[in-house]
C-alpha positions as CSV (number, residue, x, y, z in Angstrom):
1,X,0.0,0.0,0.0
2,X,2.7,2.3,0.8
3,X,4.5,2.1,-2.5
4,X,1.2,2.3,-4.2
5,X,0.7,5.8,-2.6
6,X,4.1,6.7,-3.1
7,X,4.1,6.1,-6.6
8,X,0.4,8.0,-7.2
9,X,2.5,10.9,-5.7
10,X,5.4,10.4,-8.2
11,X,3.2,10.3,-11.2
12,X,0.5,13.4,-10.0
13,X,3.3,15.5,-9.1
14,X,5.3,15.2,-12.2
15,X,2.0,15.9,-14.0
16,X,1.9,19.2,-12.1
17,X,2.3,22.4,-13.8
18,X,5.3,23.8,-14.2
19,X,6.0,27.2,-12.7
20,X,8.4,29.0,-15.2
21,X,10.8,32.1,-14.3
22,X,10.5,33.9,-17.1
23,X,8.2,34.0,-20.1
24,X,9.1,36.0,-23.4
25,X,7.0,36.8,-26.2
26,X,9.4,36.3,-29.6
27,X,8.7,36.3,-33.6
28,X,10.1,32.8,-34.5
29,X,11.0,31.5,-37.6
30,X,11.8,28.1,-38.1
31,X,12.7,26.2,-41.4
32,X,13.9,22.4,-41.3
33,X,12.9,19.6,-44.1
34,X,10.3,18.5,-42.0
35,X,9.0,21.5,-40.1
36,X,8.1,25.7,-41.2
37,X,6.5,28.0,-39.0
38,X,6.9,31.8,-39.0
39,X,4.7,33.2,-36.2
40,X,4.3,34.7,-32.4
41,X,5.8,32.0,-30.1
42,X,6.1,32.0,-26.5
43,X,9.1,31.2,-24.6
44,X,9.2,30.0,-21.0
45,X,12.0,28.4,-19.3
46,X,13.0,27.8,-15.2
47,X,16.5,26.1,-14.5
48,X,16.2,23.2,-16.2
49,X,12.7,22.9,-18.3
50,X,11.8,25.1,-21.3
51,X,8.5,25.0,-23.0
52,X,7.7,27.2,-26.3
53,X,4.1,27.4,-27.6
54,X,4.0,28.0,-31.1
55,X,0.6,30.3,-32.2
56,X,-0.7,30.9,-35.6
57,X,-3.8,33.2,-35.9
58,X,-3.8,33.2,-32.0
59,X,-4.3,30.0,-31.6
60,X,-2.2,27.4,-30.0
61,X,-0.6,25.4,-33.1
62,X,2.2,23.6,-31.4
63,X,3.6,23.3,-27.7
64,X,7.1,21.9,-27.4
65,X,9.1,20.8,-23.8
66,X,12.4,20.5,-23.2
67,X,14.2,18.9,-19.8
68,X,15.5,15.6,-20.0
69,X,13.2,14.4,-23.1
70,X,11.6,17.0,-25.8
71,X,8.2,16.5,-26.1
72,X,6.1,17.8,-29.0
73,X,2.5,18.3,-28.6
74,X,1.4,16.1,-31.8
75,X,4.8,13.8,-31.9
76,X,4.7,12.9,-28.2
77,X,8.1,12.4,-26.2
78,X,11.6,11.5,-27.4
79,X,14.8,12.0,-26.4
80,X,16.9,15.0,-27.5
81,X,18.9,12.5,-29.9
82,X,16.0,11.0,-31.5
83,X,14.5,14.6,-31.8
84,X,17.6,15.8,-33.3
85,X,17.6,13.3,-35.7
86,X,13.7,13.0,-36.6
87,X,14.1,17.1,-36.9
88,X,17.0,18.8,-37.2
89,X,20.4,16.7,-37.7
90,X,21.8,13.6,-36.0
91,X,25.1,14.7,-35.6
92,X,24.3,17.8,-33.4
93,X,24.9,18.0,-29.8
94,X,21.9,16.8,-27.7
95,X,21.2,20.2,-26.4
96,X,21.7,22.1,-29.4
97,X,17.6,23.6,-29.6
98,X,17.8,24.3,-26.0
99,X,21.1,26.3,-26.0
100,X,19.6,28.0,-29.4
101,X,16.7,29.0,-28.0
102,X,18.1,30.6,-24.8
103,X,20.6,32.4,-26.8
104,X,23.6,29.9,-24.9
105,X,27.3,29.3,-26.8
106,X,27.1,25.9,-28.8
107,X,29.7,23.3,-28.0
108,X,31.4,24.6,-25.1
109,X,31.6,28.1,-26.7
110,X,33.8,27.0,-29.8
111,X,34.8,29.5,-32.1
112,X,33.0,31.7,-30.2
113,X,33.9,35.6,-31.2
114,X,32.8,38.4,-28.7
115,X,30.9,41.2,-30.2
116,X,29.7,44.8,-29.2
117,X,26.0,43.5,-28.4
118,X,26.8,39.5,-28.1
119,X,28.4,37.1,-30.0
120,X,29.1,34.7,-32.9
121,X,30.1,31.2,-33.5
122,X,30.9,29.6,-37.0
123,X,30.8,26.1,-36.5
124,X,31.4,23.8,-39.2
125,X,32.2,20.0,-40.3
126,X,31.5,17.2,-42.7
127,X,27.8,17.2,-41.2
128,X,26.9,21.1,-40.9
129,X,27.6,24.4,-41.3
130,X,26.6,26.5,-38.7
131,X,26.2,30.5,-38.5
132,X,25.3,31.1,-35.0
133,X,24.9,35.2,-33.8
134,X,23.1,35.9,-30.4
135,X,22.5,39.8,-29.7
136,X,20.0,41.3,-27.2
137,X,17.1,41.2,-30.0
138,X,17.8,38.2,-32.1
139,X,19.2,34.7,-32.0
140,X,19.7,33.5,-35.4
141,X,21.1,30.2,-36.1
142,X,21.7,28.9,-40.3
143,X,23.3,25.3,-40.9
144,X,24.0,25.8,-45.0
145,X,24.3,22.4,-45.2
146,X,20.8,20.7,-44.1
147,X,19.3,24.3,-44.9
148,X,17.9,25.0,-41.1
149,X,16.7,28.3,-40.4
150,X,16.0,29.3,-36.4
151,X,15.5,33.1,-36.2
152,X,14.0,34.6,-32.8
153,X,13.2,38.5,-32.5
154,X,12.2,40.4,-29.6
155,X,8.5,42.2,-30.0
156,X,8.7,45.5,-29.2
């Protein structure tokens, strides 16, 4: 009985809703072979989840979490490999969308330049090629070779 309580706890309380430190409206753009949207999105992350709700005409098109798996509202849970690899490219880093979307260096800060309002990476090998710039109104991320777009602006 006791590990049947304990484990209803477990399951209702990781079904609870998330309280997030900050929530930013942004204009995303997102191109991949598989996936386009150009629209309002909102971004809300804590320490270790993110969440970012997609909207077209105001409506709720799309909600994607990120913490130890990435689930997508219509695709259900995966890991951030399998994600990677169903929607972006299996050769990035696991945590490559996360660290995109908060505007964090890529691999460990590699070829990371400093600039006047952020900076820029260039990241390239036989998989990708990466333009990465992060200033306080845009992240904008381009791999030339599996044509992936990520742009984020800040609404005024």
């Amino acid at each position: 009985m006791r590990y049947f309580l304990l484990t209803l706890l477990l399951f209702f309380t990781a079904c609870s809703t998330k309280s997030y430190e900050q929530t930013k409206t942004k204009l995303l753009t997102i191109k991949t072979k598989q996936f386009r949207f150009s629209d309002i999105a909102y971004l809300r992350h804590s320490n270790s989840d993110l969440e970012l709700e997609l909207f077209v005409a105001g409506q709720v098109f799309k909600k994607i979490t990120i913490n130890h798996l990435i689930c997508v509202s219509d695709e259900g849970c995966m890991s951030k490999e399998h994600f990677n690899e169903a929607f972006l490219d299996a050769n990035y880093p696991q945590n490559l969308l996360q660290n995109v979307l908060l505007g964090k260096p890529l691999l460990s800060g590699k070829n990371l330049q400093k600039t006047d309002n952020g900076f820029e990476q260039h990241l390239g090998s036989e998989s990708y090629d990466i333009e990465y710039r992060v200033t306080a109104k845009e992240i904008y991320f381009k791999d030339r070779k599996n044509h992936i777009l990520i742009k984020l602006k800040e609404l005024q």
